[in-house]
Every structure is written in structure tokens, then in C-alpha cells.
PQR file with spaces between the fields and no chain letter, atoms N, CA, C, O and H, PARSE charges and radii, in Angstrom:
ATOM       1  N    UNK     1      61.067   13.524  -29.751 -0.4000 1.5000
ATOM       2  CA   UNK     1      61.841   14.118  -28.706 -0.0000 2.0000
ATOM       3  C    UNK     1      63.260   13.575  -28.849  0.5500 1.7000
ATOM       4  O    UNK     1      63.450   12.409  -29.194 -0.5500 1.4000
ATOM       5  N    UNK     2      64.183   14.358  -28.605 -0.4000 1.5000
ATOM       6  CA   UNK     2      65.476   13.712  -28.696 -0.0000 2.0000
ATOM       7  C    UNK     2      66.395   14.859  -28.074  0.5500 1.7000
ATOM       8  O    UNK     2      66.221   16.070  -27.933 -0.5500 1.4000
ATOM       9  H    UNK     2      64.030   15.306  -28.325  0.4000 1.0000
ATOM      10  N    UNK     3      67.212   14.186  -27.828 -0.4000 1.5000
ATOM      11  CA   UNK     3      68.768   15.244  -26.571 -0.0000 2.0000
ATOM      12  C    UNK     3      70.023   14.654  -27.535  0.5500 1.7000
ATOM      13  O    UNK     3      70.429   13.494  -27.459 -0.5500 1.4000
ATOM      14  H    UNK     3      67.354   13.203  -27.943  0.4000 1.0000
ATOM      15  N    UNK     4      70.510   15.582  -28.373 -0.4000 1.5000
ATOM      16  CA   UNK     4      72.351   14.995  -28.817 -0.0000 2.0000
ATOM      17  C    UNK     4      73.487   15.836  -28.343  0.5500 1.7000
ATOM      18  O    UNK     4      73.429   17.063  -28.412 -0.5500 1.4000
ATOM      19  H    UNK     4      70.181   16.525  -28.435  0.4000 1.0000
ATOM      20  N    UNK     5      74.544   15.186  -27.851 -0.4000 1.5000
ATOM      21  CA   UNK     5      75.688   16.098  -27.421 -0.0000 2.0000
ATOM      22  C    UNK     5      75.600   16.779  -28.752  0.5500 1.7000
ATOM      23  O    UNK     5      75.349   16.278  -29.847 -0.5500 1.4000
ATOM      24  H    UNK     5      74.592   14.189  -27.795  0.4000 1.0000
ATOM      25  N    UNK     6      75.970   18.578  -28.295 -0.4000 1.5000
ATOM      26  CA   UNK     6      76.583   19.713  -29.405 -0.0000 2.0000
ATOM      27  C    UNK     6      77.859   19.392  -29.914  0.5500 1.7000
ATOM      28  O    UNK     6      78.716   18.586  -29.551 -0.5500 1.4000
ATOM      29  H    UNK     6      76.173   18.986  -27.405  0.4000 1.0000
ATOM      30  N    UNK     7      77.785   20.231  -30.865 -0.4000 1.5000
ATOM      31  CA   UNK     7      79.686   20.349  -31.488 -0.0000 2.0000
ATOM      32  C    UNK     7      80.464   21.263  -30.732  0.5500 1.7000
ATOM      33  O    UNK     7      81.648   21.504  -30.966 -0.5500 1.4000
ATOM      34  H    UNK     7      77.088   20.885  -31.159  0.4000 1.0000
ATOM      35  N    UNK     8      79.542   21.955  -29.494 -0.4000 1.5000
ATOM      36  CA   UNK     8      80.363   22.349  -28.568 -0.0000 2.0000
ATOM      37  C    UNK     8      81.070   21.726  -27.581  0.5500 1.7000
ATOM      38  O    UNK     8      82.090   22.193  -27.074 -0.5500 1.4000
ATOM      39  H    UNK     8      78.580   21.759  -29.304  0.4000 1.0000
ATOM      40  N    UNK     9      80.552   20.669  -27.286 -0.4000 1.5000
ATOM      41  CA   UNK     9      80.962   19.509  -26.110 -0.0000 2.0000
ATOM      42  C    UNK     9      82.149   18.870  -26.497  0.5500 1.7000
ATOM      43  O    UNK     9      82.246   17.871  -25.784 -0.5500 1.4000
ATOM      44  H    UNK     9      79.723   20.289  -27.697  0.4000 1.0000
ATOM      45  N    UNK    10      83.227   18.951  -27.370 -0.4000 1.5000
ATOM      46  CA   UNK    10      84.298   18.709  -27.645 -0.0000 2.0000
ATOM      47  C    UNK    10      85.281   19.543  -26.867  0.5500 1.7000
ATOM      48  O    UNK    10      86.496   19.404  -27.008 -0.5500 1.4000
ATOM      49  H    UNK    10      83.147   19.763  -27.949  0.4000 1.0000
ATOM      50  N    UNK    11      84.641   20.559  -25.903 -0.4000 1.5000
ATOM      51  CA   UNK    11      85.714   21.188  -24.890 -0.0000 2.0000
ATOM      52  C    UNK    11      85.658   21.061  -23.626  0.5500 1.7000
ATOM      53  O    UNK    11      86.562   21.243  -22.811 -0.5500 1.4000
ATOM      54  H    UNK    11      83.654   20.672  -25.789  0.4000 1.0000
ATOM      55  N    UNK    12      84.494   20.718  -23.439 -0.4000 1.5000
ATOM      56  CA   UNK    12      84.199   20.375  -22.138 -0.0000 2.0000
ATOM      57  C    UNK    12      84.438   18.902  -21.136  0.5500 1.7000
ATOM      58  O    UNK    12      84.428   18.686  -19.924 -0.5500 1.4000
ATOM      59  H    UNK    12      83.759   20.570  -24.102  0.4000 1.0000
ATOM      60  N    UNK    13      84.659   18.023  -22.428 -0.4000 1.5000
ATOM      61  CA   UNK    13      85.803   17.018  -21.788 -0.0000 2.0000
ATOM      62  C    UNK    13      84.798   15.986  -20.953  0.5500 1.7000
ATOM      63  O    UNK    13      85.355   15.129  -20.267 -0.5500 1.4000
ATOM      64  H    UNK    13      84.666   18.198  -23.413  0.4000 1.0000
ATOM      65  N    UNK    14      83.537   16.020  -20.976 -0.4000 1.5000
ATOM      66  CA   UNK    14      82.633   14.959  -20.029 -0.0000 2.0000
ATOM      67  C    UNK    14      82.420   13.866  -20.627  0.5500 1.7000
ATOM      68  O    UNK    14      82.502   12.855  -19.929 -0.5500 1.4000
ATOM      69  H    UNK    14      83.084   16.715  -21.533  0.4000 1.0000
ATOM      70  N    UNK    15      82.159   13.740  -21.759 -0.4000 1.5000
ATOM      71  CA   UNK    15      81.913   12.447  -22.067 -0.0000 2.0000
ATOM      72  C    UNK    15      80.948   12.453  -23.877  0.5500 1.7000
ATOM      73  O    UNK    15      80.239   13.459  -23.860 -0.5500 1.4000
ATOM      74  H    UNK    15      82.093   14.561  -22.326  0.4000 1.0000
ATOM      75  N    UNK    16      80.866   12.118  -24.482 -0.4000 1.5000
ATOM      76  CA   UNK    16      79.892   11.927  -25.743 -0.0000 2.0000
ATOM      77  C    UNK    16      80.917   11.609  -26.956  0.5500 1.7000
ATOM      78  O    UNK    16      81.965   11.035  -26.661 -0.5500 1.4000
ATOM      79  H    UNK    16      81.442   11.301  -24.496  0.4000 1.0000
ATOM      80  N    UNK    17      80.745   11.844  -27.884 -0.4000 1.5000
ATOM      81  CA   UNK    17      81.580   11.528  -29.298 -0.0000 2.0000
ATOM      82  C    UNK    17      82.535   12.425  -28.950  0.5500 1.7000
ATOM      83  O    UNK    17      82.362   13.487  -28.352 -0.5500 1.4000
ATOM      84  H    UNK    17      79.894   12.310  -28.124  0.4000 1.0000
ATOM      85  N    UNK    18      83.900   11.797  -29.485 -0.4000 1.5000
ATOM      86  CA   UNK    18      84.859   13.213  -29.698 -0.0000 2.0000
ATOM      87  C    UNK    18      85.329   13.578  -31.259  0.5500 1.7000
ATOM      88  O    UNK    18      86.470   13.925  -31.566 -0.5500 1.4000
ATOM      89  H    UNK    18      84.040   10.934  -29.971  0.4000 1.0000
ATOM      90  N    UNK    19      84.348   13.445  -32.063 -0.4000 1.5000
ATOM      91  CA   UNK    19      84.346   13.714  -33.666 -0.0000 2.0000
ATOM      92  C    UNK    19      82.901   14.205  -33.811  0.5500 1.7000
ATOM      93  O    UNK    19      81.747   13.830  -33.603 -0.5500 1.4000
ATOM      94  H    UNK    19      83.421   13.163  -31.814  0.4000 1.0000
ATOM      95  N    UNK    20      83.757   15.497  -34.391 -0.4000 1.5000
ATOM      96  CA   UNK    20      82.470   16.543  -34.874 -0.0000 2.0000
ATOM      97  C    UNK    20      81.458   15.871  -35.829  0.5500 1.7000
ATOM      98  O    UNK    20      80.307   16.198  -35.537 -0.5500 1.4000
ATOM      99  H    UNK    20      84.695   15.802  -34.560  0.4000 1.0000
ATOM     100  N    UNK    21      81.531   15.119  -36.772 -0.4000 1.5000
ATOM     101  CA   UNK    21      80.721   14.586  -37.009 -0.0000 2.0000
ATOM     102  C    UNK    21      79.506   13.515  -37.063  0.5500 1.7000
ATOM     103  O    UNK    21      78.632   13.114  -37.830 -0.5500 1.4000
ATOM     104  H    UNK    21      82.466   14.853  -37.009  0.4000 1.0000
ATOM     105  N    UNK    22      80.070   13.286  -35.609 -0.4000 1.5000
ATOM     106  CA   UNK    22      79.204   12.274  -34.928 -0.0000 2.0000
ATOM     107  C    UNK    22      77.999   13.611  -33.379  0.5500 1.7000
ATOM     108  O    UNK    22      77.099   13.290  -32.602 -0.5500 1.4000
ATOM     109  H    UNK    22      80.781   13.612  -34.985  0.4000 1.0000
ATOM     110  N    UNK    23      78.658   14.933  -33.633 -0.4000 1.5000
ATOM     111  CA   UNK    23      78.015   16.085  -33.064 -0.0000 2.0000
ATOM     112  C    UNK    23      77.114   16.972  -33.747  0.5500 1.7000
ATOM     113  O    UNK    23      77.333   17.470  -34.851 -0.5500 1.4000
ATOM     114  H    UNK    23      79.389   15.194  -34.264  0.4000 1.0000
ATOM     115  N    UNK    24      76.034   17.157  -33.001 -0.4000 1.5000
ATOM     116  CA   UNK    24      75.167   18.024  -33.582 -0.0000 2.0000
ATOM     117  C    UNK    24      74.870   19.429  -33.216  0.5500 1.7000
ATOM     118  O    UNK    24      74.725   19.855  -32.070 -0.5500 1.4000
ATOM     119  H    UNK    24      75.856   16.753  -32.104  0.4000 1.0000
ATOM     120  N    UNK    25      74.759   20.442  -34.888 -0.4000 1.5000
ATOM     121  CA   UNK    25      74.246   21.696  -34.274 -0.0000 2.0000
ATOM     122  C    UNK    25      72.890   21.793  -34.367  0.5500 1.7000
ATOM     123  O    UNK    25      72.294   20.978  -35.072 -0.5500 1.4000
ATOM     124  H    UNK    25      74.877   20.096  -35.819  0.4000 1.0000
ATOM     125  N    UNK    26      72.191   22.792  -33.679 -0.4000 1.5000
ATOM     126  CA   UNK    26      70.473   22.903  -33.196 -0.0000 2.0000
ATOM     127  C    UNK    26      70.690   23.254  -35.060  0.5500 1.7000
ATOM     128  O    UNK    26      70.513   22.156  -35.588 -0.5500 1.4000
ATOM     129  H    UNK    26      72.675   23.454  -33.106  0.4000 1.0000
ATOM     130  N    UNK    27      70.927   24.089  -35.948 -0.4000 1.5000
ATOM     131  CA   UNK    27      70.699   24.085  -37.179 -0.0000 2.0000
ATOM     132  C    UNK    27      70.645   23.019  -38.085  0.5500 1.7000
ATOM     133  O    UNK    27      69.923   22.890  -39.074 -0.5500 1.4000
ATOM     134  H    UNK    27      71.071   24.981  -35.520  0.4000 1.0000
ATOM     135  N    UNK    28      71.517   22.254  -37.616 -0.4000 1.5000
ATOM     136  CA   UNK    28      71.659   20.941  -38.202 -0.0000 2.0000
ATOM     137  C    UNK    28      70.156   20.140  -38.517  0.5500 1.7000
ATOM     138  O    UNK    28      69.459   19.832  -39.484 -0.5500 1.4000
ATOM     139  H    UNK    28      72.103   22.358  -36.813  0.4000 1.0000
ATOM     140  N    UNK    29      70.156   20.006  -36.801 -0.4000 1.5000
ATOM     141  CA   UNK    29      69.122   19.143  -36.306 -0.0000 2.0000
ATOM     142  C    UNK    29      67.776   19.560  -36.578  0.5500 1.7000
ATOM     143  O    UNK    29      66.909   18.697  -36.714 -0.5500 1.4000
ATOM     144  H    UNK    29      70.722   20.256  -36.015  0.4000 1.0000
ATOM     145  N    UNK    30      67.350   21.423  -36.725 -0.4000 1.5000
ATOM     146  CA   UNK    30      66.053   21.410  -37.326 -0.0000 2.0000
ATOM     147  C    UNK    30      65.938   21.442  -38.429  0.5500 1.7000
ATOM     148  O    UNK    30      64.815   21.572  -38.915 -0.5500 1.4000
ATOM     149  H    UNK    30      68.055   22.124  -36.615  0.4000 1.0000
ATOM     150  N    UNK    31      66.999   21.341  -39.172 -0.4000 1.5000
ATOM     151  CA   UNK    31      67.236   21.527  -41.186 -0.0000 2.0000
ATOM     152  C    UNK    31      66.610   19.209  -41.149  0.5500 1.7000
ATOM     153  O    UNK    31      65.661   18.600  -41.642 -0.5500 1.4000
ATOM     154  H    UNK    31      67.912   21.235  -38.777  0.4000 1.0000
ATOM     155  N    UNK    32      67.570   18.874  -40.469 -0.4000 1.5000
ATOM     156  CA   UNK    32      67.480   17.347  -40.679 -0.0000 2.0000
ATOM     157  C    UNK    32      65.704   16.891  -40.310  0.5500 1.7000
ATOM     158  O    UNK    32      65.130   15.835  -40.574 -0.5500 1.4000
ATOM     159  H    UNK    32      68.341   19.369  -40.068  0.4000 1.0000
ATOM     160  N    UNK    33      65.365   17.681  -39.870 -0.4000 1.5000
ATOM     161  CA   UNK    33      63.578   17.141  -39.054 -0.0000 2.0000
ATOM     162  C    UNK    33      63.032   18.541  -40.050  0.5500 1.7000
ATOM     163  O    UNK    33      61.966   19.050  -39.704 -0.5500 1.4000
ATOM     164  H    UNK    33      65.832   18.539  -39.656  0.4000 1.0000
ATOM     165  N    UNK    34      63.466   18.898  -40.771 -0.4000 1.5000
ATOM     166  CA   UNK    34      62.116   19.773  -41.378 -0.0000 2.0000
ATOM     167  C    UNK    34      60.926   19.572  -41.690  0.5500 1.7000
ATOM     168  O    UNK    34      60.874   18.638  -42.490 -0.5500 1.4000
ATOM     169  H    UNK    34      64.332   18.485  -41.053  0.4000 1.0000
ATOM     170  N    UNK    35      60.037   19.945  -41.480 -0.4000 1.5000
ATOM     171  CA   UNK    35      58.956   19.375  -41.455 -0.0000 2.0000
ATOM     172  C    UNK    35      57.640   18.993  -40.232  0.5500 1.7000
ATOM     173  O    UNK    35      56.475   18.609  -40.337 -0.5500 1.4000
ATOM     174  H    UNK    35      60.080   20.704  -40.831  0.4000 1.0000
ATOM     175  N    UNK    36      58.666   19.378  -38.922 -0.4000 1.5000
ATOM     176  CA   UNK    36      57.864   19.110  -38.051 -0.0000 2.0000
ATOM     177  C    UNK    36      57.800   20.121  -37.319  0.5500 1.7000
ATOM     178  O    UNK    36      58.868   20.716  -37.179 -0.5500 1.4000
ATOM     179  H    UNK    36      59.613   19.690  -38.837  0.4000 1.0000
ATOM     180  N    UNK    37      56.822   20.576  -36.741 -0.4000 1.5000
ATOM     181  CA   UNK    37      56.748   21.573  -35.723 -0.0000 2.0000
ATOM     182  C    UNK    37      57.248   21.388  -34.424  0.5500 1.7000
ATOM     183  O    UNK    37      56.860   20.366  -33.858 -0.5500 1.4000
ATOM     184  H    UNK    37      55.954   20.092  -36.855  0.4000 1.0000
ATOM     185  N    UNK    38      58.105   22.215  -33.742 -0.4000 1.5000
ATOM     186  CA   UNK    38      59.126   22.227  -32.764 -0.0000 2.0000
ATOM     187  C    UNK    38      58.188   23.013  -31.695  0.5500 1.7000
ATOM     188  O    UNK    38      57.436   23.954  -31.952 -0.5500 1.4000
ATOM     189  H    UNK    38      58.420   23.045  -34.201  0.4000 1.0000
ATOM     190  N    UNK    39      58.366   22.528  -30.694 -0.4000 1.5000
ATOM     191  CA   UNK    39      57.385   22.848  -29.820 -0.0000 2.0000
ATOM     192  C    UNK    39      58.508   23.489  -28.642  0.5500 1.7000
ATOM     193  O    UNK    39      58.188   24.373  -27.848 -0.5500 1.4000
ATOM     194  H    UNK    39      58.976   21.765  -30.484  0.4000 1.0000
ATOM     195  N    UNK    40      60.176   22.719  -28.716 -0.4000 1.5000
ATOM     196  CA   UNK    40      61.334   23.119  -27.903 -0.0000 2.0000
ATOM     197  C    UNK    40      62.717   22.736  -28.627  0.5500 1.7000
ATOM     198  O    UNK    40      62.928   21.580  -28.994 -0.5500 1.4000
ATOM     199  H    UNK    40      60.436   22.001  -29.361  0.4000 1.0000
ATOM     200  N    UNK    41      63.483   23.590  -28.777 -0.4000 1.5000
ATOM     201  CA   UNK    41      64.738   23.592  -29.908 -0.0000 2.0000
ATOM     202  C    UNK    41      65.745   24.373  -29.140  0.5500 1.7000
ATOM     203  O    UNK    41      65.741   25.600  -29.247 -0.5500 1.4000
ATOM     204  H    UNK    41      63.312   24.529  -28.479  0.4000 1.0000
ATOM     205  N    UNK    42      66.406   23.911  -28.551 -0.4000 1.5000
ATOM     206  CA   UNK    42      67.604   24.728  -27.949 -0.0000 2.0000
ATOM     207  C    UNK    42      68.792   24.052  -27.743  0.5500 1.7000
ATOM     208  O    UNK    42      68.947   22.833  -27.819 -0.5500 1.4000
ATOM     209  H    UNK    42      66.409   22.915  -28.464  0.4000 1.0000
ATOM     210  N    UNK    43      69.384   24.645  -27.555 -0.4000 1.5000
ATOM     211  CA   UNK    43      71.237   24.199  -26.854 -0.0000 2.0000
ATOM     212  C    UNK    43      71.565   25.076  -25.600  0.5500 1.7000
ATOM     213  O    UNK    43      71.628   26.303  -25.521 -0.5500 1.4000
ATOM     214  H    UNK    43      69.258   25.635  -27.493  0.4000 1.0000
ATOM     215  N    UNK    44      71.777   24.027  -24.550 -0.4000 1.5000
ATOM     216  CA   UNK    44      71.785   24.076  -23.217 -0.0000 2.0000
ATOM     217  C    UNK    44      73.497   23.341  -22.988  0.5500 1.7000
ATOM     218  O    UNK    44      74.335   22.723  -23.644 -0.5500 1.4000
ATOM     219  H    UNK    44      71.726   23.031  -24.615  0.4000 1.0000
ATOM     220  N    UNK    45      73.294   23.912  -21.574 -0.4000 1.5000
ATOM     221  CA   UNK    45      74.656   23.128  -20.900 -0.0000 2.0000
ATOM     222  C    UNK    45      73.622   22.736  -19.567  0.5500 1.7000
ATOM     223  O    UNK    45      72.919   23.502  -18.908 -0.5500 1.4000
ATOM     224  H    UNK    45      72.613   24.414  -21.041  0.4000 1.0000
ATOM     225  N    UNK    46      73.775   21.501  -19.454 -0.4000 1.5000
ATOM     226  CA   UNK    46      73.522   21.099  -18.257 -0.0000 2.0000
ATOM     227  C    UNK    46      74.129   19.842  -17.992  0.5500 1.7000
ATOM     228  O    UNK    46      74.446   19.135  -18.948 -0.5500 1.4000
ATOM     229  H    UNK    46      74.347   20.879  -19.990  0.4000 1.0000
ATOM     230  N    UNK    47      74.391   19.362  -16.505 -0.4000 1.5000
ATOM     231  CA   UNK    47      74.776   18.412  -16.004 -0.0000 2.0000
ATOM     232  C    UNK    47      74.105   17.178  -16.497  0.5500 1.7000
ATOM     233  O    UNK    47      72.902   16.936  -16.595 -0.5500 1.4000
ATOM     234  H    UNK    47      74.133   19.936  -15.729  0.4000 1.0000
ATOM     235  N    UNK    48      75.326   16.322  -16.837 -0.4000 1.5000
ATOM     236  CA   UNK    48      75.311   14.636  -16.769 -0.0000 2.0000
ATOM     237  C    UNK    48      75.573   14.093  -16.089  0.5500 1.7000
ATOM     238  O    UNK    48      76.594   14.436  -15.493 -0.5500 1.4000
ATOM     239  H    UNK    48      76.304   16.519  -16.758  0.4000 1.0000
ATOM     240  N    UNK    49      75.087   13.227  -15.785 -0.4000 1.5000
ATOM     241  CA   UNK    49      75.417   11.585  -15.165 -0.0000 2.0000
ATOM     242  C    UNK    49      74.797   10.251  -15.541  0.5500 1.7000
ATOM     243  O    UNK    49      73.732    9.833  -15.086 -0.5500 1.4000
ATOM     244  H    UNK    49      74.257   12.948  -16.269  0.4000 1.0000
ATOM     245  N    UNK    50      75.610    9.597  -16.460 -0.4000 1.5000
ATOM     246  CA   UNK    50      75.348    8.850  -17.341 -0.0000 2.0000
ATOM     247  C    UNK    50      76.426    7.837  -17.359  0.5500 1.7000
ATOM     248  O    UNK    50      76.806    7.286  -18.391 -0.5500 1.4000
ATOM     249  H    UNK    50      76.475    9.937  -16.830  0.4000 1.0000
ATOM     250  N    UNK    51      77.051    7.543  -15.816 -0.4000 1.5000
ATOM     251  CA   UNK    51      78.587    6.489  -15.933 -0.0000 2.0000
ATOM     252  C    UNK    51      79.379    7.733  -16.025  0.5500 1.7000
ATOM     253  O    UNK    51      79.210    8.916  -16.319 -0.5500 1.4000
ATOM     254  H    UNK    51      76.743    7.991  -14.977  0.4000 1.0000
ATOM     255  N    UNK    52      80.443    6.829  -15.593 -0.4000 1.5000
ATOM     256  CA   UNK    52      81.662    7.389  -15.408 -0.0000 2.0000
ATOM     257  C    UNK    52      82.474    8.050  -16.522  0.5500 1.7000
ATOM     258  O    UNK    52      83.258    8.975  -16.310 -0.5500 1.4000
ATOM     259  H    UNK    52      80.580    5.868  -15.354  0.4000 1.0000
ATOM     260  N    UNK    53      82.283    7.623  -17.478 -0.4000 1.5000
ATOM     261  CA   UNK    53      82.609    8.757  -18.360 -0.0000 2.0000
ATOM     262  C    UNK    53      81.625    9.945  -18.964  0.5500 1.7000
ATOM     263  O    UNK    53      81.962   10.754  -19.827 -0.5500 1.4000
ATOM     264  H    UNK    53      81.646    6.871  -17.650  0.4000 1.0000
ATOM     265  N    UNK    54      80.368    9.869  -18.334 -0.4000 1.5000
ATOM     266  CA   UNK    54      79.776   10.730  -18.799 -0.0000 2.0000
ATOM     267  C    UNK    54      79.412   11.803  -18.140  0.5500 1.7000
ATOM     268  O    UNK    54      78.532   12.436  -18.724 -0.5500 1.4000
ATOM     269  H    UNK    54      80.094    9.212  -17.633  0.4000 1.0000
ATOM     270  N    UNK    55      79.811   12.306  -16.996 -0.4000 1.5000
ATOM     271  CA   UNK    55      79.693   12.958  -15.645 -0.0000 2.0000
ATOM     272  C    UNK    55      80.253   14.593  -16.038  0.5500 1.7000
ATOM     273  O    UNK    55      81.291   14.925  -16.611 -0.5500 1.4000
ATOM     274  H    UNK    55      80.525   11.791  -16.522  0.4000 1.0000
ATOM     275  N    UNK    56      79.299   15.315  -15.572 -0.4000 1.5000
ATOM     276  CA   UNK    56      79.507   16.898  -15.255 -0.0000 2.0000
ATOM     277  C    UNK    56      79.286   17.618  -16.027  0.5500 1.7000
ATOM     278  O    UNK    56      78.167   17.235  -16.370 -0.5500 1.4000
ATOM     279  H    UNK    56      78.456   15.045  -15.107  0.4000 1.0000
ATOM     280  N    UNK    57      79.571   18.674  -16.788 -0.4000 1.5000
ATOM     281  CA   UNK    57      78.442   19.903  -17.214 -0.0000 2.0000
ATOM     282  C    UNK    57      78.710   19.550  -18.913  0.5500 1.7000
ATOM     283  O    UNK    57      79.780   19.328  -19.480 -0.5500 1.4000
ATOM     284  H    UNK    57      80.480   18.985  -16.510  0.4000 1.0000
ATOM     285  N    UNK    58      77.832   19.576  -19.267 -0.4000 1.5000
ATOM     286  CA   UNK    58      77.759   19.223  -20.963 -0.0000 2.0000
ATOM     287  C    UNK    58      77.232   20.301  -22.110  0.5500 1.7000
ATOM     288  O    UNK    58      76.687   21.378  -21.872 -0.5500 1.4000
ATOM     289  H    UNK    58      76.963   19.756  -18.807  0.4000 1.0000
ATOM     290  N    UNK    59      77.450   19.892  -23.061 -0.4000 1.5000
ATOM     291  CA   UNK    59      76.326   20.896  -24.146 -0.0000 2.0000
ATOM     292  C    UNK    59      75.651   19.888  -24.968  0.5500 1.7000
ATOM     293  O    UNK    59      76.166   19.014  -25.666 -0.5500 1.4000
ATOM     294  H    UNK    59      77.893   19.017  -23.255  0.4000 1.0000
ATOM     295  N    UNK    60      74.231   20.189  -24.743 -0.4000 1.5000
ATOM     296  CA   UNK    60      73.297   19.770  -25.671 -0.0000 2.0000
ATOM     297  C    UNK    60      72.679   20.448  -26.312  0.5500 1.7000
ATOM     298  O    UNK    60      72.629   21.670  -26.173 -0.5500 1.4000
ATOM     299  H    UNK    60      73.812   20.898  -24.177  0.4000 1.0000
ATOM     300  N    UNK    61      71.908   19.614  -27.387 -0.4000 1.5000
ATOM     301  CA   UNK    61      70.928   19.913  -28.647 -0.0000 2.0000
ATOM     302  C    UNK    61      69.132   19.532  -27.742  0.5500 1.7000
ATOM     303  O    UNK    61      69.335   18.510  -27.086 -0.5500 1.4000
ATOM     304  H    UNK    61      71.948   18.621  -27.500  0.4000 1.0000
ATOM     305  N    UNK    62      68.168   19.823  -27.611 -0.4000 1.5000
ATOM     306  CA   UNK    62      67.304   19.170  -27.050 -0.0000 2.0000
ATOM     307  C    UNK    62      66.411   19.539  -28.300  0.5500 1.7000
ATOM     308  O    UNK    62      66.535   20.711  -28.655 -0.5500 1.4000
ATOM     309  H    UNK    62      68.003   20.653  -28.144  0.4000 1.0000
ATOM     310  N    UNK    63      65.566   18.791  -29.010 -0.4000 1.5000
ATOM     311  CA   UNK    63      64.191   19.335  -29.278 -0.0000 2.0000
ATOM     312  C    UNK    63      62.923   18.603  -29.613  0.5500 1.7000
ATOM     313  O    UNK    63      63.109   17.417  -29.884 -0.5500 1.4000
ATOM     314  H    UNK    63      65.465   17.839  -28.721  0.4000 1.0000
ATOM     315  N    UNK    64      61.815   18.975  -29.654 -0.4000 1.5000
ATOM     316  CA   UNK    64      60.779   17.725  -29.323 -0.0000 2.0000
ATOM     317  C    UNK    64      59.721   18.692  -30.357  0.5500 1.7000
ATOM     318  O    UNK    64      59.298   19.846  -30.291 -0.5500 1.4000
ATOM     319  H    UNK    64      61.664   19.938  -29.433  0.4000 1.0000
ATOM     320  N    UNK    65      59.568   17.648  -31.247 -0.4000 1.5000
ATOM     321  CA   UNK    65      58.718   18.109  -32.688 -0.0000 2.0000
ATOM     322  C    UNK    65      57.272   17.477  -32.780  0.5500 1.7000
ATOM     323  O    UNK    65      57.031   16.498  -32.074 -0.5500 1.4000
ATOM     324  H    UNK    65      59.912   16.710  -31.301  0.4000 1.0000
ATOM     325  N    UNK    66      56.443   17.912  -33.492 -0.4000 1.5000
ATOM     326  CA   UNK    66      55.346   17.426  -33.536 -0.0000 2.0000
ATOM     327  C    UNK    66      54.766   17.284  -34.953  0.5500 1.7000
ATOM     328  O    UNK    66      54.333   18.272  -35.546 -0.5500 1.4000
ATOM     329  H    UNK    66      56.638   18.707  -34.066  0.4000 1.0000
ATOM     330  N    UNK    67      54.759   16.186  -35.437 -0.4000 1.5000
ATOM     331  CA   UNK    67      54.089   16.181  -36.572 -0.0000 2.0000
ATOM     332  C    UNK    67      53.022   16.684  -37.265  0.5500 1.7000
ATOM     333  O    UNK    67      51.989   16.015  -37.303 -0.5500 1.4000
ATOM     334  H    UNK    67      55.111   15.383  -34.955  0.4000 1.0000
ATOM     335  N    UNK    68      53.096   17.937  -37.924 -0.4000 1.5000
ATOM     336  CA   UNK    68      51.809   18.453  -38.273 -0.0000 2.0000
ATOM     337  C    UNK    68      50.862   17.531  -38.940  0.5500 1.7000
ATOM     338  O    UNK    68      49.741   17.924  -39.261 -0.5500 1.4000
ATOM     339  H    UNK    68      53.935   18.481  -37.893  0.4000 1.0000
């Protein structure tokens, strides 16, 4: 299971890496885990609160794999 700020969240100004390469795309992320069966794989915007710099609407990567 794992949640990473997107390479979209560089506009939205809340809080996570501000270098794309420390950002992930959902392609990225199921090319990098190949191999496992994805049971949930998406990119969402939803609210943070995670400290003060990490506060208010975000973009994430979410997905939670299962080892065949």
C-alpha cells in the first residue's frame, strides 16, 4: 500500500517535494511495482493535513498491490 504526492501537486502549492523528480505518475508507479496485482491505482485530489506545511487539497498517487 502506498500514497505519493503526483507530478501534479507542483501547482497546488500545499506541501510535498517541489522537484518533479522526487514526484510520482500512477504510470510510473505501476511500471516501478510490475508484477503485482493492483487491487486500487489511482490519482486523486484530496485534502491534507499533515503540519503546517502540508495543509489543503493535494494530488495523489494511491495504490495497494498484492503479490501474486
Amino acid at each position: 500500500m502506498l500514497e505519493a504526492f503526483s507530478k501534479e501537486q507542483l501547482a497546488y502549492n500545499t506541501g510535498g517535494p517541489q522537484s518533479l523528480d522526487m514526484l510520482m505518475s500512477l504510470d510510473e508507479l505501476t511500471q516501478e511495482l510490475a508484477g503485482l496485482e493492483f487491487v486500487h491505482a489511482v490519482r486523486i485530489e484530496r485534502e491534507v493535513r499533515e503540519g503546517s506545511r502540508h495543509t489543503g487539497l493535494a494530488s495523489v498517487v494511491q495504490v495497494m498491490g498484492i503479490k501474486p
